[in-house]
C-alpha positions as CSV (number, residue, x, y, z in Angstrom):
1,X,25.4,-130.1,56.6
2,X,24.6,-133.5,54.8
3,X,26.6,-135.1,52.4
4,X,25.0,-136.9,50.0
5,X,26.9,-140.4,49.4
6,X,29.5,-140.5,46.1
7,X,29.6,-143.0,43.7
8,X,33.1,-144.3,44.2
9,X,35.0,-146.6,41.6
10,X,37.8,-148.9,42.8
11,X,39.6,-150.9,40.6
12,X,42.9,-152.6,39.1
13,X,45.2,-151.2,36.4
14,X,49.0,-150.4,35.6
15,X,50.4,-147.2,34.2
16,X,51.7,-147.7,31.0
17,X,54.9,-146.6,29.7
18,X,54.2,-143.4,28.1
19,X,52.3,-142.4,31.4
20,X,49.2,-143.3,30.2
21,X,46.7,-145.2,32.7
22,X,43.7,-147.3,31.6
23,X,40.4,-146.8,33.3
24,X,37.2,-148.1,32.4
25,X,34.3,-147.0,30.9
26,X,33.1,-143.8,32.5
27,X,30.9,-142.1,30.0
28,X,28.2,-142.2,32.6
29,X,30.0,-139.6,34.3
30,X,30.9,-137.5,30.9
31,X,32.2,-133.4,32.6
32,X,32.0,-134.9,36.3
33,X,34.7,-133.0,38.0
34,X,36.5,-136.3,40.0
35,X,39.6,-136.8,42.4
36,X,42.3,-139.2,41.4
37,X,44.1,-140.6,43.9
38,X,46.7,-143.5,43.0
39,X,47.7,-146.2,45.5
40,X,50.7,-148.4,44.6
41,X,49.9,-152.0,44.9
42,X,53.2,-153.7,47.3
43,X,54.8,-156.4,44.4
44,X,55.4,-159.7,46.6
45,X,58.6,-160.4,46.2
46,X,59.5,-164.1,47.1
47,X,63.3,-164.7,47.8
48,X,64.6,-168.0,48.1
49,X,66.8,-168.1,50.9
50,X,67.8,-170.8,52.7
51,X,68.3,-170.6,56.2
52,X,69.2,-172.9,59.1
53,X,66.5,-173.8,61.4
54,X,67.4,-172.6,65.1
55,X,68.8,-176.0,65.9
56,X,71.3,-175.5,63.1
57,X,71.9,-172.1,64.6
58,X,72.4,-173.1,68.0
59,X,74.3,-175.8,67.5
60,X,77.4,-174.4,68.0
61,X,76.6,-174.1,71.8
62,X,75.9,-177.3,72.5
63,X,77.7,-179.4,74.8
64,X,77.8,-183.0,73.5
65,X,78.6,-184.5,76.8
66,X,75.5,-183.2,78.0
67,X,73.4,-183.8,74.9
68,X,74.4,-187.8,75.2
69,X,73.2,-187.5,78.9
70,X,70.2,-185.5,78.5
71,X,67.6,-188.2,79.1
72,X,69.7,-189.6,81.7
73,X,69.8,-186.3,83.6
74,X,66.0,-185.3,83.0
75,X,64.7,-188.4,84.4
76,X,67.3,-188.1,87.3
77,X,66.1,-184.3,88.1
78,X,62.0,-186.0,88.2
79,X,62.8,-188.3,90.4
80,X,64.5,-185.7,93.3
81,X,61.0,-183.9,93.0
């Protein structure tokens, strides 16, 4: 069996409120039995939340003994290698 390729129209629209949804033009295809199938378009939603970085987050682990000393004990820890 060969299928013969189908003109197929994609385009943009919203359904109005009474139900209705505008198409274009399609008097070339006047008694053309079609298939509708509708695809909801995702809305981006943007939120604006502000959140801490992962510093902010981990800061309450840090030691500040050791964050005071931290160049102190990187440069010690090079030169035992």
């Amino acid at each position: 069996m060969i299928l013969a390729p189908q003109p197929s129209l994609v385009f943009d629209t919203t359904i109005l409120e009474n139900g209705i949804i505008k198409i274009p033009e399609l008097n070339k295809w006047q008694n053309q039995e079609i298939h509708i199938v509708i695809v909801f378009k995702d809305k981006i939603q943007q939120k604006n939340v502000k959140s801490a970085s992962l510093a902010g987050r981990l800061n309450k682990y840090a030691n500040p003994e050791l964050i005071e000393r931290e160049s102190e004990i990187a440069w010690s820890n090079l030169k035992d290698e």
